[in-house]
N, C-alpha and C positions, 0 to 999 in steps of 0.2 A: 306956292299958293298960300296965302292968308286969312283963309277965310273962317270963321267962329261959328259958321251953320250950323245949327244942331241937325240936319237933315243925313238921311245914310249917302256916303259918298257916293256918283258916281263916277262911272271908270271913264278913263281916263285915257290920252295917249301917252307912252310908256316914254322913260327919256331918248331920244336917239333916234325915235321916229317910227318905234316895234310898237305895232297897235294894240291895245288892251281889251281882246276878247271878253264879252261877259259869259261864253261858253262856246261849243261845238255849235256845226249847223246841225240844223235838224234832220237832215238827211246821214247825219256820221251816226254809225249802228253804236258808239258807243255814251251817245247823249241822254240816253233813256238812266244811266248808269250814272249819283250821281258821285260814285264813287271813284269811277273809269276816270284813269291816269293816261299818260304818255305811254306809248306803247314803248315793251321795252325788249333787251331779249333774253330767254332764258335764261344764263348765268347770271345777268344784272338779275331779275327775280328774285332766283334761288339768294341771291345776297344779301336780299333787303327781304325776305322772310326771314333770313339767319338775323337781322341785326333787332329784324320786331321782335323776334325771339328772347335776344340778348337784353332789349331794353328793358321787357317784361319781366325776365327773371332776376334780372340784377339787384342785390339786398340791398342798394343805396335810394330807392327811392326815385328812379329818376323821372318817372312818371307817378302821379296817385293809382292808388290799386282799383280804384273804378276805372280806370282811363286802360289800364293793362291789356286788358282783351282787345282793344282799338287802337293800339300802337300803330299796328299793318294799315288798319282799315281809314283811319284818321289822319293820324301824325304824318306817318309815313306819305302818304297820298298829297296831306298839303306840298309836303317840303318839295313831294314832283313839280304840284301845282306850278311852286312858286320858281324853280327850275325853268318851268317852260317862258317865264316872263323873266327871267333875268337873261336867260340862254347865253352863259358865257363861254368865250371861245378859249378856242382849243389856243393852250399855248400861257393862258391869263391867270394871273394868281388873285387867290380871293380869300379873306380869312372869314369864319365862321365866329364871330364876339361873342361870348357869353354862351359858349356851345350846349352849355348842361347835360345831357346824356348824350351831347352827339347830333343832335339836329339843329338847323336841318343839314349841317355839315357833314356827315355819313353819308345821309341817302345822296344827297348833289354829289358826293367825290365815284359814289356809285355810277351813277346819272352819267357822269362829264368824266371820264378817267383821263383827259387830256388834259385837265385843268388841274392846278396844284392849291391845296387847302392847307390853311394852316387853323388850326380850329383850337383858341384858348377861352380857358376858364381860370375863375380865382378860386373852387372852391377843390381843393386836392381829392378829395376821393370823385369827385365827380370825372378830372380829370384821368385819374387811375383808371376808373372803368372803361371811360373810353378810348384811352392805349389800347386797354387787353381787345377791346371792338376791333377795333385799327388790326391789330395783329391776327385776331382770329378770322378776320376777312379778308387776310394777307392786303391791305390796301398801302399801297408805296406812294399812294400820289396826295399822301394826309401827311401833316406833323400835327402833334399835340402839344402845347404849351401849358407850363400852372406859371401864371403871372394873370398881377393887377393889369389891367388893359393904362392905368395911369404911368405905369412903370414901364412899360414893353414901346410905350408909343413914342418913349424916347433914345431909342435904340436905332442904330443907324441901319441895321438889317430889315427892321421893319418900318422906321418912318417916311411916309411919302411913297412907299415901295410896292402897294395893292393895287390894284386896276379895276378890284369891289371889296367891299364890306356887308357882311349881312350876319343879320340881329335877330331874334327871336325871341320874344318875352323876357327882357335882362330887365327895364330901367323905361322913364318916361322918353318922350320924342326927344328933349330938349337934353337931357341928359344921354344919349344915346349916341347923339349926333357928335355931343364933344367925345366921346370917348373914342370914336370911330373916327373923328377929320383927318386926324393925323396920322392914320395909316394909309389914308386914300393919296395915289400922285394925282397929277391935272388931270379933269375930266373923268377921274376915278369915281364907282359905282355905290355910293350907299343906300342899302335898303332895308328896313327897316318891316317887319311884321308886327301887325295890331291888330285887335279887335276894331268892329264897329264904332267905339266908341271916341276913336281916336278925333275928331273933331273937334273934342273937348282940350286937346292939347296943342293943338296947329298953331293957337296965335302966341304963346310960350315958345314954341317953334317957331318963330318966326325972327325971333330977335333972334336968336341963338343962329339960324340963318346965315344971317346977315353977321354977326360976329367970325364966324368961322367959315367965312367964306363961301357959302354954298350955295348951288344955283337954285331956283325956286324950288318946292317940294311939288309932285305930283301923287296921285293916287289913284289908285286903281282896284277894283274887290279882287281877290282872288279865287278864279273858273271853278267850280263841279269843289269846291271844299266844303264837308261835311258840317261847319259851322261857319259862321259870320267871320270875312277874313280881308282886312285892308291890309293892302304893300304902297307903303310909304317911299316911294325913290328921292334921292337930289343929287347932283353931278359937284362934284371939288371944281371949285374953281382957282386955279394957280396952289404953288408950294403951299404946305401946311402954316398955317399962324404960327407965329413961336409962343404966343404966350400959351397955347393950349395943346396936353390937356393939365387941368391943373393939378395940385396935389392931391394924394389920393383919398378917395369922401369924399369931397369938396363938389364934383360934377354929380353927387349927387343929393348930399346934402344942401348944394347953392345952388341947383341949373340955372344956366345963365337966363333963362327964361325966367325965372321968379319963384316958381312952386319946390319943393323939394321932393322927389322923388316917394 
């Protein structure tokens, strides 16, 4: 989609043909709630209070300290959200880009224990923290990486090798997309979380698109989250580009879209 609207997105049909709820019916008792997640069950819970816990108390910062008390009640809750709209299957590997304290790659490897995450960051104690997360939630079904996502995407383990990719406040759309193509194989999943405002970047997205091969963009709000929340999709189409991604900075000091990050 190429569109420069400055209007708020509406939702959308999701790629693949999984319809884009803008919420519950009215008749589901947890609609009134608009905090109310996927239902989950007890040990999954008890898990993802331990990790709101973890993220809270963590000395690195991985949230602001206004934001601490609403780890649980926010953060956590989207990454369900956006869980229910990706629903990836059991068996499917997906890496988590730009994890920062772990979301929304924790709460999904909670979510999905049949799915394998590999969840990297560039910044090493951010990384750090989230091993000891991984470990203190005994979770087997995560790896954690510290590499430049410029670096890793030309490794034969991981390129072309994801069936998705998902992003969470790293970098612009146009920058985002290069850095993620080349771990996605054909018809492989990139999704991309943004604010509202992300309309402002779509037609920068758009060349970048089209450079890297990928099938139109779609969008969609994401259901019952506590603040303004677009999921940005687009499907890989064929083997990765070899030119991309490029050196590393350059995706975001250049985006192939025009603006720099």
């Amino acid at each position: 989609m190429s569109s420069s609207s400055h209007a708020d997105p509406a939702p959308e049909a999701m790629p693949g043909g999984r319809a884009a709820s803008g919420g519950r019916p009215p008749d589901d008792p947890t609609a009134a709630d608009p905090t109310a997640g996927p239902r989950l069950s007890q040990p999954s819970e008890i898990l993802l209070d331990r990790l709101a816990d973890l993220i809270a108390a963590s000395p690195h910062n991985l949230v602001s300290r206004g934001e601490r008390p609403r780890v649980r009640t926010v953060h956590v809750q989207e990454c369900l959200q956006l869980g229910e709209l990706l629903a990836p299957a059991d068996g499917s590997r997906w890496m988590d880009l730009g994890t920062g304290g772990g979301l929304p790659g924790l709460v999904l490897a909670v979510r999905y224990p049949n799915v394998r995450w590999t969840l990297v960051d560039s910044v090493r104690k951010k990384v750090a923290a989230v091993r000891s997360f991984t470990e203190a939630l005994d979770l087997t079904n995560v790896t954690v990486i510290h590499r430049r996502a410029e670096e890793l995407a030309w490794e034969t383990d991981h390129r072309g090798r994801y069936d998705g990719v998902v992003s969470r406040a790293l970098a612009s759309l146009a920058t985002v997309m290069e850095l993620s193509r080349s771990f996605l194989q054909d018809h492989g999943l990139l999704a991309v979380v943004k604010g509202p405002h992300v309309v402002d970047e779509l037609s920068d997205a758009e060349r970048a698109r089209r450079l890297l091969r990928l099938e139109p963009l779609h969008r969609v709000n994401v259901p019952d989250s506590a603040r303004p929340t677009v999921l940005v999709t687009m499907r890989a189409h064929g083997s990765p580009p070899r030119r991309y991604p490029r050196k590393v900075g350059v995706p975001a000091a250049a985006p192939l879209g025009g603006r720099p990050t």
